[in-house]
Structures are given as C-alpha cells and as structure tokens.
C-alpha positions, 0 to 999 in steps of 0.5 A, a space after each residue: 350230784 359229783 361234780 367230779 371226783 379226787 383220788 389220793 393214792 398214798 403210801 398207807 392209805 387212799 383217801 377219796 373226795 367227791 365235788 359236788 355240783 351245789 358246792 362242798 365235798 363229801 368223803 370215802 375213806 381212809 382205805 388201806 392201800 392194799 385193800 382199796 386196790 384189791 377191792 376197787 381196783 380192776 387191772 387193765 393194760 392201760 393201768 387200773 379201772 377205779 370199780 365206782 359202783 363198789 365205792 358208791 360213786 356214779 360212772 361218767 365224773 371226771 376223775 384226777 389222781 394224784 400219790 404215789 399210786 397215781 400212775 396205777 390208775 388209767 381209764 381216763 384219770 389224769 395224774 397230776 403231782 403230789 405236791 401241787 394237789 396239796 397246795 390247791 387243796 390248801 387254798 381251796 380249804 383254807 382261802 390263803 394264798 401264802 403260806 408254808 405247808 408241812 404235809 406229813 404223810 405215811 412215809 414221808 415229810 415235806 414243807 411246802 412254800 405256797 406264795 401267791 396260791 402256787 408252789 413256790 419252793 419245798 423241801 421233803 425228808 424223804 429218806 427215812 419214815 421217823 417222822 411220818 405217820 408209819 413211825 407213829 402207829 409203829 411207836 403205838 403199837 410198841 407202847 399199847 396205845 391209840 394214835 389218839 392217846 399218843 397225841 395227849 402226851 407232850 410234858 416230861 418227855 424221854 430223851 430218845 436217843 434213835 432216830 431211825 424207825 426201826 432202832 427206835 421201837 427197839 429203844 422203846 421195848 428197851 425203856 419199857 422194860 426198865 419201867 419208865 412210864 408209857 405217858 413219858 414214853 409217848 411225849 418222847 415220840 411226840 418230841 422225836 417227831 418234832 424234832 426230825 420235821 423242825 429242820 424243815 420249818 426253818 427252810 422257809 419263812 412265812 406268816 403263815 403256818 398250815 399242817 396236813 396230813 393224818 398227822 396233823 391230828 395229833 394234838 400233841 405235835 399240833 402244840 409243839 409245833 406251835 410253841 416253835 413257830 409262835 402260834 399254833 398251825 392251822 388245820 384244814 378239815 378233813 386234814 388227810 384228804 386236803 391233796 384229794 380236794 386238791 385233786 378235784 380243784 386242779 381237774 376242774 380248774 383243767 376243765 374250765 381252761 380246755 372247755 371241758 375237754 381233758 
C-alpha cells in the first residue's frame, strides 16, 4: 500500500515516487514536463488535479510537491521548496547528515550545505543552462550520441572556448566540421561541465561529497569531479528522483508533527 506520494516538478521532466507502507519506494517515471501535464494533469481553478488512476496510482494518499511546477498542482498537494526536498531526499537516501550536495538538474545547477540533516547554506548557478542537463542532450544531439556515451569520454578532451549553451553547439558543428574526432568532442563537453560546477564546490567544505540529478549518471562527470574533490561523489539511487523521496519524507514527517492533519 502508498503510504503517501512525492512529486518533482522540474523543468525537463517530472519524476514520481510512492512510499510504501512496509518500508521502500517505488517509481514513475521520468515524464517529459509537458507530456505529464498534458496527460495527468486536469485544470482547476485552485491549480491542477494530478489524474492518479492514469498514472496507476490509488486516490485518498497524501501528496507533497515540490519544482518548478509545484505552484500548479492543488487539490490538496502541499508545496514545499525545492532545495529542502533534496536535502531530505539525500538523508532518507543515503543516511548522512552532513554533506555538500551538487544537485544538477534540467536548468540548473546548485550546491547544497547539509550540516546536521537541515540546510545550512546553498549557492545555485541559476542563470545560464551550460551546466545543466539541458546543455547536455543539446551537445549530444550536436555530436549524434547517447547521454550514455557522452558519459564514457573524459581523456584528451578539446578545450571549448563558449561558455554559453547555444554559443557552444555552434562551436561543436565548428570542430565537427574541421574533422576533430566526436570522442575528443565529447570529453571537452564533460570537461566544460565541470568546469562551470567547479565554482560551486569551492563555496563550501564538507567531508562529504553527494551528487544529484540526472547528471549524475554520467560517468564521466562522476570522475571528474572525483579527482578535484579527492574522491569520487556518492550517488544516491534513484539520483533523479532524490527531491521526490524528499518530498515524501517532508510530507510524512508533517504528518506526524500536526497528527495526521495537513
């Protein structure tokens, strides 16, 4: 049985997790943002009605949301902030209590302090997508390659010169057409990302090192990142869904706190 139900509402896609009664979670998705609305989603004046018999999920669960789309979603979600969920999401995942998290998502970057399971402090990179996951499937789509293999290249990388994400696919058709090799092509990208997120990492000291976010599938980036910090990040599983799990954790955790009363 869900015990009670987490919605990330991101840029790029929408994630889902249900808790379950016994223990665990289980998952839906990732959905395209636009499709999930389309399909799921019913208008309503006091914001959307999520549809759970399309998604295959039971009515009368509490629900928590959180993203950029969490204000779109009424009868009877509670909305909670981004950055909080992933934090719980990151305890509930990974049992630590003090780490810095670098959550990258669709559009955006961010770095998290967690100290003693709460935030402490962040820092985002919120104003341009060269080190989101947009900018990714837009580089390989340039070079004709899975977001898996872009994560396979790191050594003998090209120095890319753009840091804007629309600059940069210019640059890469560019090198593309002078004949440098995709696989060289790929580990720039990789190196590029980790340079715009580096900025970041140094805000804050911690022992600990956790990455979130569809990125953090790339296994490129993974290492990368790892050789700067000194060891490499740990990942929690699902990564993409962590701000979902955290949505549930904060909701239930509501429930205890008011008696079961939202």
């Amino acid at each position: 049985m869900d015990a009670h139900y987490g919605v990330d509402l991101g840029s790029r896609c929408v994630k889902v997790a249900a808790e379950q009664e016994n223990g665990g979670y289980r998952f839906l998705g990732p959905f395209d943002t636009a499709g999930f609305y389309r399909n799921f989603v019913s208008p309503d004046r006091e914001g959307g009605r999520l549809l759970y018999a399309e998604l295959g999920m039971a009515g009368g669960v509490p629900l928590t949301v959180t993203g950029y789309g969490r204000a779109r979603l009424g009868g009877g979600a509670t909305a909670v902030p981004e950055l909080e969920a992933v934090v719980a999401g990151v305890r509930e995942l990974t049992g630590l209590r003090d780490a810095l998290i670098l959550d990258v998502g669709g559009q955006d970057s961010k770095a998290l302090l967690m100290s003693g399971g709460c935030l402490a402090d962040f820092a985002a990179n919120d104003r341009c997508a060269a080190s989101s996951g947009r900018f990714m499937e837009n580089m390989c789509s340039v070079l004709g390659m899975s977001l898996e293999e872009l994560g396979s290249h790191w050594e003998d990388p090209v120095e890319l010169s753009s840091t804007c994400a629309i600059f940069g696919e210019s640059e890469l058709v560019g090198l593309l057409g002078e004949g440098v090799p995709r696989e060289r092509l790929a580990a720039g990208v990789n190196h590029a990302i980790l340079r715009r997120l580096l900025p970041l990492l140094a805000r804050f000291r911690a022992s600990s090192l956790v990455l979130t976010g569809g990125v953090a599938y790339n296994k490129a980036l993974r290492m990368l990142i790892g050789d700067k910090f000194g060891t490499e990040p740990l990942v929690p599983q699902p990564p993409d869904f962590v701000a979902a799990v955290g949505c549930c954790r904060l909701g239930t955790d509501a429930e205890v706190r008011d008696g079961g009363r939202f």
